[in-house]
C-alpha positions as CSV (number, residue, x, y, z in Angstrom):
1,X,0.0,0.0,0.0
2,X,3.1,2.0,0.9
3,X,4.7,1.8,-2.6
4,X,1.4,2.6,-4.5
5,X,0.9,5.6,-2.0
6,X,4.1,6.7,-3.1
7,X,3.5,6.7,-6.9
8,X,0.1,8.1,-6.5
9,X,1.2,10.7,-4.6
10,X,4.8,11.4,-7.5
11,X,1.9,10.8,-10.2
12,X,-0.5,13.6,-8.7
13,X,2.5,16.0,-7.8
14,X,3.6,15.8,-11.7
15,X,0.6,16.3,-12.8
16,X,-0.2,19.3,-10.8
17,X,3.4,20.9,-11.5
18,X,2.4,20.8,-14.9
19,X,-1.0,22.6,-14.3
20,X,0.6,25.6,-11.3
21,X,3.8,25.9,-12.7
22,X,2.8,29.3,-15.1
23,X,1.2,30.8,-12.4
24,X,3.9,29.9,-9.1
25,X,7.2,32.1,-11.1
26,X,7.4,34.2,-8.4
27,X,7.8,31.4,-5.6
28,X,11.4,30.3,-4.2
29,X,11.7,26.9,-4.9
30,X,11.8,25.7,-1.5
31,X,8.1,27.4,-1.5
32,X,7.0,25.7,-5.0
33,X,7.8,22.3,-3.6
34,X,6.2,22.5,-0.4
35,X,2.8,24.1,-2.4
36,X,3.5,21.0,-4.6
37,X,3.4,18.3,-1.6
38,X,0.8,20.3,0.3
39,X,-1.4,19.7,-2.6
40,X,-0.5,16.3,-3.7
41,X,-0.9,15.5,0.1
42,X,-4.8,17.0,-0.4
43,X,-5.2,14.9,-3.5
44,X,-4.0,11.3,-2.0
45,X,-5.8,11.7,1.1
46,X,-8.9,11.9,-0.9
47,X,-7.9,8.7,-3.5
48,X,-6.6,6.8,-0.3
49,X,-9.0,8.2,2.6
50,X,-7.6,5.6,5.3
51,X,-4.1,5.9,4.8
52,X,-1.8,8.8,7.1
53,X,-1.1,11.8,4.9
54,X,2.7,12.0,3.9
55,X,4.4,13.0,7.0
56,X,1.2,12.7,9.0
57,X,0.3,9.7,11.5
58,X,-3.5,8.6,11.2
59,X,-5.4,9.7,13.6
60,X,-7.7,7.4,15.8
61,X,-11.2,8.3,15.7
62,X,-13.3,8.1,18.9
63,X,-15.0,4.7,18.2
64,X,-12.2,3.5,16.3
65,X,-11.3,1.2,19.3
66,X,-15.4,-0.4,19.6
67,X,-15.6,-1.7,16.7
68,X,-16.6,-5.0,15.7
């Protein structure tokens, strides 16, 4: 699950690169990159709605531990 996280989350930052990049000239690098993984962190938590976001651990949800 990992490893196809991973590319999903390469795959989505690519592809969003592609679509900011005309409109983010102004930003320092460091700052493009962190817009890029703040968004392709927003995208992958919506395809993969149970797994942590990058960085992130998941957080336990107050009937997590009831159920059955």
């Amino acid at each position: 699950m990992e490893r196809i996280k991973a590319e999903a989350i390469a795959r989505a930052r690519a592809q969003i690169a592609e679509r900011i990049a005309r409109f983010c000239k102004n930003l320092t690098p460091e700052e493009y990159d962190a817009l890029l993984d703040r968004m392709a962190g927003i995208q992958c938590k919506y395809e993969f709605p149970d797994a942590p976001a990058p960085g992130k651990k998941k957080r336990n949800t107050p009937n997590e531990g009831n159920r059955q």
